[in-house]
KOLKOLPA-85290 format. One record per residue: residue in one letter; x, y, z of N, C-alpha, C, O in turn. Coordinates in pm, whole numbers, plus 50000, padded with zeros to 5 digits. Layout:
AXYZXYZXYZXYZ
...
END
This chain:
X503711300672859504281313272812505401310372713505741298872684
X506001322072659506881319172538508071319472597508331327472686
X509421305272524510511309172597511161323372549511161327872434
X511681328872661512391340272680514071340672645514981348872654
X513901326972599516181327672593516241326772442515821316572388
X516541332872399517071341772266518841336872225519901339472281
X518641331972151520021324472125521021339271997520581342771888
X521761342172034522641358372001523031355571844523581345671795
X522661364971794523091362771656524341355671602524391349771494
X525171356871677526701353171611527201339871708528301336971755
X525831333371714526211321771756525111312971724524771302571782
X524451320371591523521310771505524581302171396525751305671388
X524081290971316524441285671255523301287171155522231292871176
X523971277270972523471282770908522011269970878521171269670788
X522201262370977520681258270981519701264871072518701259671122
X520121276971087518701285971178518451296771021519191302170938
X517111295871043516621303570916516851315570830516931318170710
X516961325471014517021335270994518491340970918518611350470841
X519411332570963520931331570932520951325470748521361331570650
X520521315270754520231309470605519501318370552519981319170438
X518401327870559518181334870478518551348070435518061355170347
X519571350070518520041365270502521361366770477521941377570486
X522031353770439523381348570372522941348070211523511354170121
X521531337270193521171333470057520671342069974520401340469855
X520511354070058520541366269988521501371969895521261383569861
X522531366469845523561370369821523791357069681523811344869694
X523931365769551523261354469493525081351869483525331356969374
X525791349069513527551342269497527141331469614527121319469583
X526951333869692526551328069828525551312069773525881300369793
X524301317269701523411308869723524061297769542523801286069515
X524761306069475525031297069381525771288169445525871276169419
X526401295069545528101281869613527341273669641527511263169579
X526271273769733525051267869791524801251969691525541242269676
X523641254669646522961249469549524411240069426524211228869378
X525541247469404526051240069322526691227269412526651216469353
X527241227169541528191218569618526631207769658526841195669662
X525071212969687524521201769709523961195969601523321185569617
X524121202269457523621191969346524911186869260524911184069140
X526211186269366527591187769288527481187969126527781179069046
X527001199669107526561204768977527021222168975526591231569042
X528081221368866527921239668842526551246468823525911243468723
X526141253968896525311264668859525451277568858526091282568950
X524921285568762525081301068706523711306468719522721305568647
X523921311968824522231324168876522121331768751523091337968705
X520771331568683520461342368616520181356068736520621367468744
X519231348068816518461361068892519171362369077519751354169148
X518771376869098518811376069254517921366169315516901361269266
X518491363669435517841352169545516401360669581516421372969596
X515401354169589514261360669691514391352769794514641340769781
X514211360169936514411350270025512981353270099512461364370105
X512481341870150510761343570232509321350470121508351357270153
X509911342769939508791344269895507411338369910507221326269895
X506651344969932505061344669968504771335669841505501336769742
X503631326169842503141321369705501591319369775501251314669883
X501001323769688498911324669759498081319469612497701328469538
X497811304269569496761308269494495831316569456495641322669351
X495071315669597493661328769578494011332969739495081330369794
X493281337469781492971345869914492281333170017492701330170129
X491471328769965490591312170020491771306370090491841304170211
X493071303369966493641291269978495271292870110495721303070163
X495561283870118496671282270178497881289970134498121286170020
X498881300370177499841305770125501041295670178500951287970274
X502091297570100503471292370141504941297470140505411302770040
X505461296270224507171311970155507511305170198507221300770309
X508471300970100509721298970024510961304270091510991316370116
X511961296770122513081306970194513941308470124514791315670175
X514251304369996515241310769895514331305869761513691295369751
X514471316669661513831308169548514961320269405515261332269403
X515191310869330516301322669181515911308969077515171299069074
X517021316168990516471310468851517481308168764517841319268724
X518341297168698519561295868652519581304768510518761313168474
X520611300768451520501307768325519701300468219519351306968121
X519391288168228518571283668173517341281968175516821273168107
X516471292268275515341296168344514771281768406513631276968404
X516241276068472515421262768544515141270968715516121277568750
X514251270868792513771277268957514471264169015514491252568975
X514911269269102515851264669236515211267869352515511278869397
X514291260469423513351271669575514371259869695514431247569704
X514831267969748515911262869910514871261669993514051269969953
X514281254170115514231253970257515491244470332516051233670316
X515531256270425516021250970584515131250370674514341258770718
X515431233970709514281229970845515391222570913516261214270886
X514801232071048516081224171169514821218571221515271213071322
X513611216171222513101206571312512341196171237512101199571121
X511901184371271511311170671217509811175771252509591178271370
X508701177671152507761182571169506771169771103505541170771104
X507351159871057506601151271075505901152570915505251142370892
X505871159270838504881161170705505971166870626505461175770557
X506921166270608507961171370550507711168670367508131176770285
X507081157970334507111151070243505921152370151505861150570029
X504521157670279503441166170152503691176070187502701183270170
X504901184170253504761201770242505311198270136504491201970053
X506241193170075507321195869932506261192769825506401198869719
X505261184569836504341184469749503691198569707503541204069597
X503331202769859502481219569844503231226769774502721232169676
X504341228569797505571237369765505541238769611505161248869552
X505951228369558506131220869403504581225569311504481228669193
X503551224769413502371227369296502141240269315501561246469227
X502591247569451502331261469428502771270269340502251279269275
X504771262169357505331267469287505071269969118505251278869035
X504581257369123504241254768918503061263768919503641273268868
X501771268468940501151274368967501301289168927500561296168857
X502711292769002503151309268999503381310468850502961320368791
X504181298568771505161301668680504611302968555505271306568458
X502901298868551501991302168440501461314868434500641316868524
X501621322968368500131333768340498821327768339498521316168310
X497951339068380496581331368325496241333168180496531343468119
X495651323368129495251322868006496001312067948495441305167863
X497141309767982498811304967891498121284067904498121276968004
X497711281067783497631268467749498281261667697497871251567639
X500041266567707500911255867622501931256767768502571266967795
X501951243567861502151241567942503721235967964504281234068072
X504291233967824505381232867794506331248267831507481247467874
X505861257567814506301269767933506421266668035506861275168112
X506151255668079506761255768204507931251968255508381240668236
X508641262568337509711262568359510161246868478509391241368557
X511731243268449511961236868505512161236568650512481247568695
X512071225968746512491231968868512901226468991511861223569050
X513631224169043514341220669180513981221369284514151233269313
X513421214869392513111220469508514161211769642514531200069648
X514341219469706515961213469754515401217069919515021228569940
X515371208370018515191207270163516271200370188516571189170146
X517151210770294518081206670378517601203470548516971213270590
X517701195370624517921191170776519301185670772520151182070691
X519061186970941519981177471012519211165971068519071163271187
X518811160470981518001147671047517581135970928517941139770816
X517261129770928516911118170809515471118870797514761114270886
X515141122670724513401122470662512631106270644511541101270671
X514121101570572513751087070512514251076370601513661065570601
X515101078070662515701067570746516711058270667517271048870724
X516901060970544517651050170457519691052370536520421042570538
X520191066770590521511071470613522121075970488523321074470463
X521171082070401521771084170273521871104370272520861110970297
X523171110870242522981124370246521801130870176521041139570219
X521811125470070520991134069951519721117969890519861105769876
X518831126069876517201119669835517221126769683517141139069691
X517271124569623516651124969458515441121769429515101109969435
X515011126669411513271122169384512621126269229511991136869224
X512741119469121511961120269006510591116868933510361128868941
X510061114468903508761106168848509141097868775509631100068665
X508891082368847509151072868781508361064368724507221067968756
X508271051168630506601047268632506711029468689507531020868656
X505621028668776505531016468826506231001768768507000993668819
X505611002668641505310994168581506870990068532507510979568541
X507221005668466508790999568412509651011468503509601023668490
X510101006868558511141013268647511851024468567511801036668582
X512541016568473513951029868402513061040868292513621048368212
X511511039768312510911051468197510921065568330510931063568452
X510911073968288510861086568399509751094168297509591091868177
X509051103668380507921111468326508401121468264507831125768164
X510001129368330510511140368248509591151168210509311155468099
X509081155268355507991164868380508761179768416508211190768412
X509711177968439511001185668488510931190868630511301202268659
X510711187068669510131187468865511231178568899511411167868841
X511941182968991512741172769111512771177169207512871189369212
X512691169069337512571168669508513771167169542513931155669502
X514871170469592516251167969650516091171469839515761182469883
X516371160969912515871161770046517731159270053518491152569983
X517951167670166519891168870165519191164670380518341170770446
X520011153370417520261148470534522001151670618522881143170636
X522031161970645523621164770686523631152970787524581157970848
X523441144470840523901133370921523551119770830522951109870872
X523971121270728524361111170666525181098170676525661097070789
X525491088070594526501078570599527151071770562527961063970614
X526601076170374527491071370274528491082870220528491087970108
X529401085770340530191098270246531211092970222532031096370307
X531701084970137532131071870027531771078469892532431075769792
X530551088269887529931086669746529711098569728529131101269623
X530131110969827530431123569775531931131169770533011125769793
X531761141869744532931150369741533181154369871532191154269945
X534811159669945535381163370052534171173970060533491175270162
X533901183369915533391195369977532301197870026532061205970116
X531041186269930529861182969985530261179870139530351189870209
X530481168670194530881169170341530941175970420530301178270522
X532501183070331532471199970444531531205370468531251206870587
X530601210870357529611217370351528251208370465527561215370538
X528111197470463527011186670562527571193270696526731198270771
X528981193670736529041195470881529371211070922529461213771041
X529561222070818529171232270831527881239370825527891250770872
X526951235670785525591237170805525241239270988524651248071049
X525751229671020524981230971181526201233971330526121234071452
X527721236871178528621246071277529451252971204530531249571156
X528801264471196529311274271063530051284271139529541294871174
X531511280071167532211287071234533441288871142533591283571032
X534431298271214535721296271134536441287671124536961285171015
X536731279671248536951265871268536781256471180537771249871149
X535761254071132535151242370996535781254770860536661250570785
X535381265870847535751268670719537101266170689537411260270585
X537711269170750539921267870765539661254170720539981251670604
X539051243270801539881228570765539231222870617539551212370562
X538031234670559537811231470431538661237570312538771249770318
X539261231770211539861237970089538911241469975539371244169864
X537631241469999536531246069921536391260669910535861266270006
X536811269069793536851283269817535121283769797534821294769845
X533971277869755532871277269761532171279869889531281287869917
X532961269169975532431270470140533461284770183532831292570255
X534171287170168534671302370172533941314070177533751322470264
X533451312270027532501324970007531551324670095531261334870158
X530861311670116529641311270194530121316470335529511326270379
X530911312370396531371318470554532061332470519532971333770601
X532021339770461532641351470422531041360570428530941372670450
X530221353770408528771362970392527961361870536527201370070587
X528501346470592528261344870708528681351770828528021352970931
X529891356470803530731364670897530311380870879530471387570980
X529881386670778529431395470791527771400570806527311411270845
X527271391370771525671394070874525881394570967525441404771021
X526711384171063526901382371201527531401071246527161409971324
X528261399871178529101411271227527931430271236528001440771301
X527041424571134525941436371056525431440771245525521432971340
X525001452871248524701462871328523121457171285522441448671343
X522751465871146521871462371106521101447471145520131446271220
X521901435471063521131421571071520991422671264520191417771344
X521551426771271521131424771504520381425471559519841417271632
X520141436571535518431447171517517631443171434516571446571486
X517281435971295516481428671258516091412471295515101405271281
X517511410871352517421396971431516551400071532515391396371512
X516741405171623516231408571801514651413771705513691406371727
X514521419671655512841421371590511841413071543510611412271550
X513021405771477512521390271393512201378071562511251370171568
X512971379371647512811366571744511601378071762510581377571693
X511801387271853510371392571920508931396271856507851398971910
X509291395471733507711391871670507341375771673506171371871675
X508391367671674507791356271697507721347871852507231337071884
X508481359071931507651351072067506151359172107505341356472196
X506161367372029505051374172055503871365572028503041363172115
X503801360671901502941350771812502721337871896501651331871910
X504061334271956504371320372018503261322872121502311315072131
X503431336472216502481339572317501191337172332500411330272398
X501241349372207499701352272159498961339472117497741340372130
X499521325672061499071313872048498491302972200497441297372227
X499701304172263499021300472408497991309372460496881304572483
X498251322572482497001327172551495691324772494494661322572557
X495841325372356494411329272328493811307172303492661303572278
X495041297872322494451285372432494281288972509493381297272499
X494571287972585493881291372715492901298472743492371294672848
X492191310772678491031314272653490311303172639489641299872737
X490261293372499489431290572448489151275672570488141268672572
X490051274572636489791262472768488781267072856487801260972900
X489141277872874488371287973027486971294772981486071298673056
X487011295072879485691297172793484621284672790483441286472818
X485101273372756484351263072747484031260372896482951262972949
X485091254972957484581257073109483571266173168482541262973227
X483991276773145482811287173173481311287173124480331291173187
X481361281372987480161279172949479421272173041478341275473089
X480131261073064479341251573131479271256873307479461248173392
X479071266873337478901274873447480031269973539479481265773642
X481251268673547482211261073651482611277473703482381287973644
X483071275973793483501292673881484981290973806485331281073743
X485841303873829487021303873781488111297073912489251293473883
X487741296374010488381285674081488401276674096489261270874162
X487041269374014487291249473977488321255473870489491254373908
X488181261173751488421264773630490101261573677490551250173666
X490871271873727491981270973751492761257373822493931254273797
X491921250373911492101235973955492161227573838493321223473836
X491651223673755491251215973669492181218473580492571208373522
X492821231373537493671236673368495251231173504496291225773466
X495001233973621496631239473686496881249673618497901248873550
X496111262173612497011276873590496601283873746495851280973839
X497551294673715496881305173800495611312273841495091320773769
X495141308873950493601314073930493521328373945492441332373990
X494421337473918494381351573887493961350673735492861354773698
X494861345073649494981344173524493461339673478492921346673392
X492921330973518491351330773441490591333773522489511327873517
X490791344773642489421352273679489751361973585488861365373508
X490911367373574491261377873446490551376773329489981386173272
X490571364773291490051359273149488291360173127487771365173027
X487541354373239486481351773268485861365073283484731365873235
X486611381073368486131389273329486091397073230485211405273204
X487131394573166487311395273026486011389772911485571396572818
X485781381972931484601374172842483791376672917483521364972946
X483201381972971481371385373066480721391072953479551387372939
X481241400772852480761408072801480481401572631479761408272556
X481071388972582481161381272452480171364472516479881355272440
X479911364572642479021351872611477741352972560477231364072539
X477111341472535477701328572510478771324472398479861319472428
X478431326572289479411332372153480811336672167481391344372091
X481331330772276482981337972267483501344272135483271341072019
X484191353272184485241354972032486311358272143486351365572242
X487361347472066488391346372139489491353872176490071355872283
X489751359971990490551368971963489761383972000490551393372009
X488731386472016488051399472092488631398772246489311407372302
X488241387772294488621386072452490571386572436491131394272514
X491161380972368492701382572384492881395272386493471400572480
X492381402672278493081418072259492061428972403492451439472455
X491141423572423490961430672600492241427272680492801435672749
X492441421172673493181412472763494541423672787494911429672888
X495071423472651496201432372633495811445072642496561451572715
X495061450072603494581467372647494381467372792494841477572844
X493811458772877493981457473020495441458973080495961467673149
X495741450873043497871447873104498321458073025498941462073124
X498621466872932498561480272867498641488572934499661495172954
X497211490373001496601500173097497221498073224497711504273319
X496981486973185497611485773406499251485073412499611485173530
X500091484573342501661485773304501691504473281502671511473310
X500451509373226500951522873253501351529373350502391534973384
X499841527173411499371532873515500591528873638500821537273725
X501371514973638502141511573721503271519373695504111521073782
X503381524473582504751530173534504351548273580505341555473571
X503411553473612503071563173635503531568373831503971578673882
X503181556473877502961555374051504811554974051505421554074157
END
């Protein structure tokens, strides 16, 4: 089942997504952002989109983006925050990068030199590379002679807040590494970065938002819902196969260790889709059943 403990808005930090994306909304916010991790001034032409969708075709794989704007020099800047080690970190930024180039053509457009420049910037708290280095730069280089670069205008920037050469950045970069994963007032005071200022100034008022609370508590409960709806409808597809192979729902339940309420439930649930399960047919019985029977309990 899905966990049930819900961590309270105003005691997220700004490596939880939902918090990072509804700060980077704020394009003062996401310039402070972006300029302290490429210790580079930057000037937003455009508002932040935050959780842009990108879909080749309908076939293909979609991807969103959790911050994406555009400097004044129409170079794209696309942000992720990942608080967890997912192990592929390194061809999602690939996906990311070609989807992104992808968007930035019209169709028809054969002078490819339109294409805009662009940044793609992944922050953790964890080391991707293992080298202890804060920041990853990543350009196209060529084998053969090291110092030629392709100057394709694409760069990968992977930002590691548990770093270990901070010898080789700024106080504020720093500040900014250990406010990421404790974005309290506490860390902002002992920074003199009015940059990290602004940023906890936008931070403090989502937290504070009525509004963001209620989209928070909506945002977790659509996704333990999903979280749910992902186990159950495993577990279908276990008790299904079992079933195929004629086992009663009381080996069935011996064998998984679930409840043997839970897949005689299931099993009568599917009487009516064998042999051919459909899984997601049998899940959504499932829920019109517990529906029905939560009414009816709420009725007595």
């Amino acid at each position: 089942m899905a966990n049930n403990v819900v961590t309270k808005l105003e005691d997220l930090n700004l490596v939880d997504k939902f918090l990072f994306d509804e700060v980077m909304e704020d394009m003062g916010a996401y310039e402070a952002l972006i300029s302290i991790l490429l210790e580079n001034e930057i000037h937003l032409l455009t508002d932040p989109e935050t959780e842009k969708e990108l879909r080749v075709s309908p076939q293909l794989r979609q991807v969103r983006l959790d911050v994406v704007s555009m400097d004044q020099s129409k170079k794209v800047y696309y942000t992720e925050m990942q608080k967890t080690d997912t192990g592929n970190l390194r061809k999602r930024s690939r996906l990311y990068q070609a989807q992104l180039d992808v968007s930035l053509l019209g169709p028809g457009t054969t002078n490819f030199n339109l294409l805009n420049d662009s940044c793609f910037i992944l922050i953790a708290p964890f080391d991707i590379f293992g080298k202890g280095l804060y920041r990853y730069t990543f350009e196209g280089t060529c084998r053969e002679c090291p110092e030629l670069r392709i100057n394709d205008g694409a760069i990968r920037v992977f930002i590691n807040t548990e770093g270990t050469n901070g010898e080789e950045f700024s106080q504020e970069f720093l500040d900014l590494m250990k406010y990421v994963t404790a974005s309290t007032d506490a860390v902002s005071k002992s920074s003199e970065s009015k940059r990290l200022k602004l940023i906890h100034e936008n931070v403090k008022k989502v937290k504070k938002s009525e509004k963001m609370g209620v989209k928070y508590m909506q945002k977790w409960e659509e996704l333990a819902y999903a979280r749910e709806e992902g186990e159950t409808v495993h577990l279908i597809k276990q008790v299904c196969k079992k079933r195929a192979k004629g086992k009663a729902a009381e080996a069935i339940a011996a064998e998984l260790e679930e409840n043997e309420e839970t897949v005689a439930e299931i099993c009568r649930a599917a009487e009516d889709s064998a042999p051919d399960y459909d899984f997601e047919r049998i899940y959504e019985k499932l829920w019109r059943n517990n529906l029905a029977a939560a009414k009816v309990k709420a009725e007595i």
